[in-house]
C-alpha positions as CSV (number, residue, x, y, z in Angstrom):
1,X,-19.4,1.7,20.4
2,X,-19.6,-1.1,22.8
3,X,-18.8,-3.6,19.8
4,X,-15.8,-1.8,18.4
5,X,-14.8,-1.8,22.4
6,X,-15.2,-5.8,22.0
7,X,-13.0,-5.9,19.0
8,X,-10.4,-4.1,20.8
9,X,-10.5,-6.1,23.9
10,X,-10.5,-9.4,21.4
11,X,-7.2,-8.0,19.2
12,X,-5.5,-7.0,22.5
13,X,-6.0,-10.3,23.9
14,X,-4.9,-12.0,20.8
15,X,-1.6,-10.0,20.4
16,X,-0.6,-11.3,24.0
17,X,-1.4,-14.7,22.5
18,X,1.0,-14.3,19.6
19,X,3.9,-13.0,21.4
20,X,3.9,-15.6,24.1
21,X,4.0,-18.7,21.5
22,X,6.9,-16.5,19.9
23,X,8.9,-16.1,22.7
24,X,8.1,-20.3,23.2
25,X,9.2,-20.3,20.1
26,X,12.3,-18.7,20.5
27,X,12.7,-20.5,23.9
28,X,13.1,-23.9,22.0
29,X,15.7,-22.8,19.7
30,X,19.0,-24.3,20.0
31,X,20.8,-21.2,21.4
32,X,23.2,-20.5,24.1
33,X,22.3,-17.4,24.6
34,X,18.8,-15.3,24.8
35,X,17.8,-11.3,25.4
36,X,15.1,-9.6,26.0
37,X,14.8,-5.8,25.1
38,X,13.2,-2.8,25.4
39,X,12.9,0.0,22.0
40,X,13.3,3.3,23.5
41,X,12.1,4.9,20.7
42,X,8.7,3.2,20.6
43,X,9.0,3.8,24.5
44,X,9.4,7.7,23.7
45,X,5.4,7.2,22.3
46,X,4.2,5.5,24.9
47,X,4.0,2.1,23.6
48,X,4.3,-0.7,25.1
49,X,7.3,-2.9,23.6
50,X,9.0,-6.5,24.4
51,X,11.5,-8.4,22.2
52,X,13.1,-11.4,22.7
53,X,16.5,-12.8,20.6
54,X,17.7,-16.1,20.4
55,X,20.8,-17.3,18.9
56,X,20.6,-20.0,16.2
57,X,24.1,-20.5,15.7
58,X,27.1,-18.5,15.5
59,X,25.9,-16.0,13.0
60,X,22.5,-16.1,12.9
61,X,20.0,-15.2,15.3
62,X,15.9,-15.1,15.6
63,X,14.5,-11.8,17.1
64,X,11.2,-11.6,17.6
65,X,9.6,-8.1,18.6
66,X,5.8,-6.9,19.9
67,X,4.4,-3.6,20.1
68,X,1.3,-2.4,21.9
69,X,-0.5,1.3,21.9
70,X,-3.9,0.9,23.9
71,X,-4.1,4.6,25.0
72,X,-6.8,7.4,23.7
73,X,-5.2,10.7,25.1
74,X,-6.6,14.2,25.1
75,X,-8.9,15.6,22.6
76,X,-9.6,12.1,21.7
77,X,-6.2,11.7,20.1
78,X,-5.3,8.5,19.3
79,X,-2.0,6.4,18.0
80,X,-3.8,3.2,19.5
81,X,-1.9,0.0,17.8
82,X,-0.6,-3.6,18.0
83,X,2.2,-5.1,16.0
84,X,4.4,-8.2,15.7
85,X,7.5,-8.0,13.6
86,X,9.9,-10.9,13.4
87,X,13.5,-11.0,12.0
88,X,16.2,-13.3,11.1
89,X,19.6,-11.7,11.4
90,X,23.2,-12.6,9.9
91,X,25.9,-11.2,12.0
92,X,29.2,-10.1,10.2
93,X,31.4,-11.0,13.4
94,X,29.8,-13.0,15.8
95,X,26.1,-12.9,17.4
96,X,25.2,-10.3,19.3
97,X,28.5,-8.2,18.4
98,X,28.9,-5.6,15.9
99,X,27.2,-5.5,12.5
100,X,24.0,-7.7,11.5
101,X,21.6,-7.5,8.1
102,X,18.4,-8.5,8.7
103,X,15.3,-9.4,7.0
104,X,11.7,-8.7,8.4
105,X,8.0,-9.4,8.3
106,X,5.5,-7.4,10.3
107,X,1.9,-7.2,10.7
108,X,-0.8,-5.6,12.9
109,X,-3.8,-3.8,13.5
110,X,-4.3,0.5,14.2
111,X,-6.3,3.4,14.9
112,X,-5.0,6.5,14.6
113,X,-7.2,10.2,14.8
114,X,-6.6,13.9,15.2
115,X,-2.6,14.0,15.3
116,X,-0.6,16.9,13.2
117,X,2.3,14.9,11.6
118,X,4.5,17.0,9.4
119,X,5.4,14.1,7.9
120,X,1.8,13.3,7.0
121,X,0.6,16.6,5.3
122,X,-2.0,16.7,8.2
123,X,-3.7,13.8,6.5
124,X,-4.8,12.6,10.0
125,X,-5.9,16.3,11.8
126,X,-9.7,16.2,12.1
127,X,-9.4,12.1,10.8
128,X,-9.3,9.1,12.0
129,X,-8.1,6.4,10.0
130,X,-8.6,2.4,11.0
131,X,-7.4,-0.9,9.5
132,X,-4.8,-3.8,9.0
133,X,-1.3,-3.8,7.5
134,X,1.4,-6.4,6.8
135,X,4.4,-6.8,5.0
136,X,8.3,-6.8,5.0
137,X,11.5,-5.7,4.5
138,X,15.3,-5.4,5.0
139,X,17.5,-3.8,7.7
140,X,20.6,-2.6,9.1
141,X,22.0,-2.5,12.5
142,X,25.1,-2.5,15.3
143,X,25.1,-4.0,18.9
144,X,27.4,-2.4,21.4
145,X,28.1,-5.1,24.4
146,X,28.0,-2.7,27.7
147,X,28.6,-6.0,30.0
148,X,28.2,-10.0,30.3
149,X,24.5,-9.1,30.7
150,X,23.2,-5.6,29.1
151,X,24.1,-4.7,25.0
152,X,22.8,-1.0,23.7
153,X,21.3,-1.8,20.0
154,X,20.7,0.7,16.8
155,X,19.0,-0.3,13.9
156,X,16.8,0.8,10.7
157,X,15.2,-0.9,8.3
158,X,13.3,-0.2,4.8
159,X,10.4,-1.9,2.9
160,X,6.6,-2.7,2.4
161,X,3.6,-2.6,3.5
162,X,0.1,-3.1,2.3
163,X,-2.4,-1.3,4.3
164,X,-6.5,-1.7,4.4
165,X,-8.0,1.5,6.1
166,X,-10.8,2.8,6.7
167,X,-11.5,6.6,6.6
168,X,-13.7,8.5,9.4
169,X,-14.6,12.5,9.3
170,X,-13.8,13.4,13.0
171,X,-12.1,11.1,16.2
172,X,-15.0,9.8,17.7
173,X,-17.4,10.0,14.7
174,X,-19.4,6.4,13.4
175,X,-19.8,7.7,9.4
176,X,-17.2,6.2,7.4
177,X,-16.2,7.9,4.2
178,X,-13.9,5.9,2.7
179,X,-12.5,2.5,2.4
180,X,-9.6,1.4,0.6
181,X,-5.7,0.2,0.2
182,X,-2.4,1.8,0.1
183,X,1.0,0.3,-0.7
184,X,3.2,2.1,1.6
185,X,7.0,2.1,0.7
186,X,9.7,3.1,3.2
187,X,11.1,3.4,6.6
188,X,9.4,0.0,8.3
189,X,12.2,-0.5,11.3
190,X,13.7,1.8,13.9
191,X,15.2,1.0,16.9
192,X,17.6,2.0,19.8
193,X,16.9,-1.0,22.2
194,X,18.5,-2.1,25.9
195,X,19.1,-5.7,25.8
196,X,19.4,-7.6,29.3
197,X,20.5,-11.0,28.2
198,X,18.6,-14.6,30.4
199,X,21.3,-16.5,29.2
């Protein structure tokens, strides 16, 4: 116990690490203008989320997002993750205005137990399920601009992901039963984000 509580502490720490050279990152680009924003969705489950966006010229722009889930809630349910998901976006007007395509990579870390997804075909009640996952994909998405500073964001995206787990009988149990991969294809981006722009 007190070594997978190490490992967490170590992943958190290094998750902080990534997103603060990608926002330095970002911060060197050659861009006039730079937001930071806020996915209510991911908000609506209690995780933690920061992106940043930097323009790289007229109709291109760098967006770089980070997402963090350190909680255990009641009955030992879990939806405890970390992910970073970069994008490069083409805008069909101008940056920051209207219509964008993107394309995506993400990757991360989870551990998830004891939640009753429809979705999931209870796969996870009475389970808990750790391991790693990266991938990519493509998306879709709109910016509305509300003032000089604050833009209102939607966007979707589809694609892949390849998945290492490992399989557990109950939420807090040590035994693993399974180990394996799974090549997930689908939804892989969701977002309605509030954008304050820096600059």
């Amino acid at each position: 116990m007190a070594y997978s509580e190490n490992r967490s502490k170590y992943n958190m720490k290094r998750f902080f690490l990534v997103v603060f050279c990608c926002s330095l990152l970002t911060l060197g680009a050659k861009s006039q203008v730079l937001g930071a924003k806020s996915n209510l969705l991911y908000d609506a489950t209690s995780t933690i989320n920061l992106g940043v966006e930097a323009g790289l010229s007229k109709k291109w722009t760098l967006d770089i997002s980070g997402n963090l889930n350190p909680w255990t809630f009641s009955n030992n349910q879990k939806l405890k993750h970390w992910m970073v998901q970069p994008e490069a976006r083409y805008w069909l007007c101008e940056r920051f205005n209207g219509h964008f395509f993107g394309i995506h990579a993400h990757g991360g870390q989870f551990n998830v137990s004891d939640w009753n997804f429809p979705v999931a075909l209870n796969v996870l009640k009475n389970r808990r399920y750790e391991g790693w996952f990266y991938g990519g994909g493509i998306s879709y998405g709109y910016q509305w601009i509300i003032s000089k500073r604050w833009n209102v964001e939607f966007n979707v995206g589809a694609g892949y992901a390849r998945i290492h787990y490992s399989k557990y009988p109950c939420t807090d149990c040590g035994r693993k039963l399974e180990e394996g991969n799974y090549n997930y294809w689908g939804v892989t981006k969701a977002g309605i984000s509030v954008i304050y722009f820096l600059k």
